[in-house]
C-alpha positions in Angstrom: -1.8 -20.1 7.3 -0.8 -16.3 6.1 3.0 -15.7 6.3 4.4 -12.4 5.3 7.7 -12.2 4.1 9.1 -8.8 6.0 11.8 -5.9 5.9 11.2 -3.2 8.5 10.2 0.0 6.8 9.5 -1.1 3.7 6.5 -1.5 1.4 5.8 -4.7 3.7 5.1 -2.9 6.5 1.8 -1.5 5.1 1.2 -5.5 4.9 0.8 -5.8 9.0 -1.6 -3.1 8.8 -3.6 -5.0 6.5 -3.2 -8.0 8.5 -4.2 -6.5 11.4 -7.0 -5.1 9.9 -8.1 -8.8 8.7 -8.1 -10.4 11.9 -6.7 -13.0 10.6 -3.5 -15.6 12.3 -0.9 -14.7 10.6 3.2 -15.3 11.2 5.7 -12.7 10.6 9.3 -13.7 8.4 11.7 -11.0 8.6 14.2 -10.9 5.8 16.7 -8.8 4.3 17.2 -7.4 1.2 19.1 -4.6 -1.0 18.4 -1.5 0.6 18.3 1.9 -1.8 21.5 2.8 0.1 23.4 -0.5 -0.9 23.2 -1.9 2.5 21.6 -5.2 2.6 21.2 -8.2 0.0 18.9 -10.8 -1.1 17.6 -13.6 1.6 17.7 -16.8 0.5 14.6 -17.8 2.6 12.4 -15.0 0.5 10.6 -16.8 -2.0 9.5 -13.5 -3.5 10.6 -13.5 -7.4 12.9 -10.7 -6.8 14.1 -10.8 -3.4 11.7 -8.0 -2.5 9.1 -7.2 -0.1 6.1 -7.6 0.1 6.0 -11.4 -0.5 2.9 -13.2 0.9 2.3 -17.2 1.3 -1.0 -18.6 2.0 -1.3 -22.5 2.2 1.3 -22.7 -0.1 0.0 -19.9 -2.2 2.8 -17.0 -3.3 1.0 -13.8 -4.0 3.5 -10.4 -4.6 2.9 -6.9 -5.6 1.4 -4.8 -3.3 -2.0 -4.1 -5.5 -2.4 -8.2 -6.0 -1.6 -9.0 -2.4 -4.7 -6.3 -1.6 -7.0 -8.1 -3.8 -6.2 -11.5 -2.7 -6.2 -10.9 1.0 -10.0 -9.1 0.5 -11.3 -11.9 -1.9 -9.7 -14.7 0.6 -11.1 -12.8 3.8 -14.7 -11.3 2.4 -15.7 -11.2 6.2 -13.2 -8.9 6.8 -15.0 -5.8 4.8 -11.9 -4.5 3.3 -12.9 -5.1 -0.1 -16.0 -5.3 -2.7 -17.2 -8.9 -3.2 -16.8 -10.0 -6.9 -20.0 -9.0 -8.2 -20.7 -5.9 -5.9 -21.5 -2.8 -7.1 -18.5 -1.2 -5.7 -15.7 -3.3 -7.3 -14.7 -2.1 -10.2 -14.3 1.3 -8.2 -12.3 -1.0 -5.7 -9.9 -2.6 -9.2 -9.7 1.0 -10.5 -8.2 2.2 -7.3 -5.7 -0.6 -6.9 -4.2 -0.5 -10.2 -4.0 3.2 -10.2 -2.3 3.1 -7.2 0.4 0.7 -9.0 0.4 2.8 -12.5 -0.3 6.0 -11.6 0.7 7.0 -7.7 4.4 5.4 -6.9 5.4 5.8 -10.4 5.0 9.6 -10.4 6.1 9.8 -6.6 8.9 8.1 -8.2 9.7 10.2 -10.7 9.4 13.1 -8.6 12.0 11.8 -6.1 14.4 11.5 -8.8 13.9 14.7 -10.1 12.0 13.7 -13.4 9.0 15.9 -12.8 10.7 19.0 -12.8 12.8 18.6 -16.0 10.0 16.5 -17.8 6.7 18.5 -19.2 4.9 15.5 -19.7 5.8 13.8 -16.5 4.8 17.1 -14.5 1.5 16.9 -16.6 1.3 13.0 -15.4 1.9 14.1 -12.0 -0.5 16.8 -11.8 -3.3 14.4 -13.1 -2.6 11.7 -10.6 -2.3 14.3 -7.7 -5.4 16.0 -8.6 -6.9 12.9 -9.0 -6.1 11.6 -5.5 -7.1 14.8 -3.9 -10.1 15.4 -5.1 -11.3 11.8 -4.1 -10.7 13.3 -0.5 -11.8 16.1 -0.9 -15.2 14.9 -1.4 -15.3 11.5 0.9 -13.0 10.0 4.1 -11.3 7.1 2.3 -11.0 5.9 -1.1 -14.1 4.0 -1.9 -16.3 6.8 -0.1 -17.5 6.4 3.6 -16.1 3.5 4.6 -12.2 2.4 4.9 -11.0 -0.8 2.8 -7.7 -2.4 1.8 -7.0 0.2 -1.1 -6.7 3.0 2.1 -3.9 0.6 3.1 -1.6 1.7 -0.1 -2.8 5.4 -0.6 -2.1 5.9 3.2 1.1 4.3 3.6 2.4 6.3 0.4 1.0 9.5 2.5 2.8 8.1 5.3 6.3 7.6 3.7 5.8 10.1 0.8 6.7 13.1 2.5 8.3 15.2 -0.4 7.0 12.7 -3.1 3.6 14.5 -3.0 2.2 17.7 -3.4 1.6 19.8 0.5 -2.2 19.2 1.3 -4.3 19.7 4.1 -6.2 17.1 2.8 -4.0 14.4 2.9 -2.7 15.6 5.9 -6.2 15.3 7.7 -6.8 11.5 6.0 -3.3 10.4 7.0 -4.5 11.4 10.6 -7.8 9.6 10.2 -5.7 6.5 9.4 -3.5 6.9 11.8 -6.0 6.7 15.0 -6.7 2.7 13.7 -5.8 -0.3 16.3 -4.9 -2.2 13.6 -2.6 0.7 12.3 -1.0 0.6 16.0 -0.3 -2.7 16.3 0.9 -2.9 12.7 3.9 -0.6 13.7 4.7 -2.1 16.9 5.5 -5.5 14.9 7.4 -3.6 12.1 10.8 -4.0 13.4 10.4 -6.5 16.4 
């Protein structure tokens, strides 16, 4: 059985997308935890390492961090489709796209929120590259991997979603947000995220 560990509007919340998107049973654990605004605390129920969301338990299994929680969930669930088998020509475009989503895209829309690409040459270069980067990919195909959608448009569209400000003004990712937005999966994903 798949049981995510959940905070509403959070970086778990792209997690009942994917969910949804798998097909598979899964259960729901809503827990608190510190909030950027001070409010909250740590859960005692949330097995996750640092009291944060996403935390994800599979027969036992913990998996956390967003990118590793992608990859397990398409490697445990090949029927799905979100993912490139091991040994497909497509995954190391799929592992590429993960982990520069973890090094690469919220680090820089980090920095940017707090202000350290504007004062920093070198993280405004780093920025640049990793915006250019991204846009370009869809500027030339629909979703990440190319023609068809997969987990990895599960992290790149949520940070769309809740980037606003964090990333540069595009009509491109304005038009893929909307692509991903028309999903059932994406729907029923945001009706759960704060019931």
């Amino acid at each position: 059985m798949l049981k995510l560990y959940h905070s509403p509007q959070t970086r778990s919340s792209r997690f009942l997308w994917l969910l949804e998107e798998l097909g598979q049973p899964y259960e729901i654990e809503y827990v608190t935890i510190r909030r950027g605004d001070g409010s909250g605390g740590a859960d005692a129920s949330n097995p996750h390492p640092q009291g944060k969301v996403p935390a994800l338990v599979h027969d036992g299994r913990l998996v956390w961090e967003s990118g590793a929680i992608c990859l397990y969930l398409t490697d445990a669930f090949p029927e799905a489709g979100l993912g490139p088998k091991v040994g497909d020509a497509g995954r190391g475009d799929y592992l590429g796209w993960l982990f520069f989503y973890a090094a690469e895209v919220e680090p820089n829309m980090i920095n940017s929120f707090l202000g350290v690409v504007e004062s920093n040459e070198h993280a405004k270069r780093g920025y640049q590259l990793m915006a250019e980067r991204f846009e370009s990919q869809l500027k030339r195909h629909p979703y990440i991997l190319g023609e068809t959608f997969s987990a990895a448009d599960v992290l790149f569209g949520s940070a769309v979603e809740w980037g606003s400000g964090m990333l540069p003004k595009s009509d491109v990712l304005d038009a893929y947000l909307a692509r991903l937005s028309g999903r059932p999966a994406k729907a029923a994903a945001q009706a759960k995220d704060s019931a």
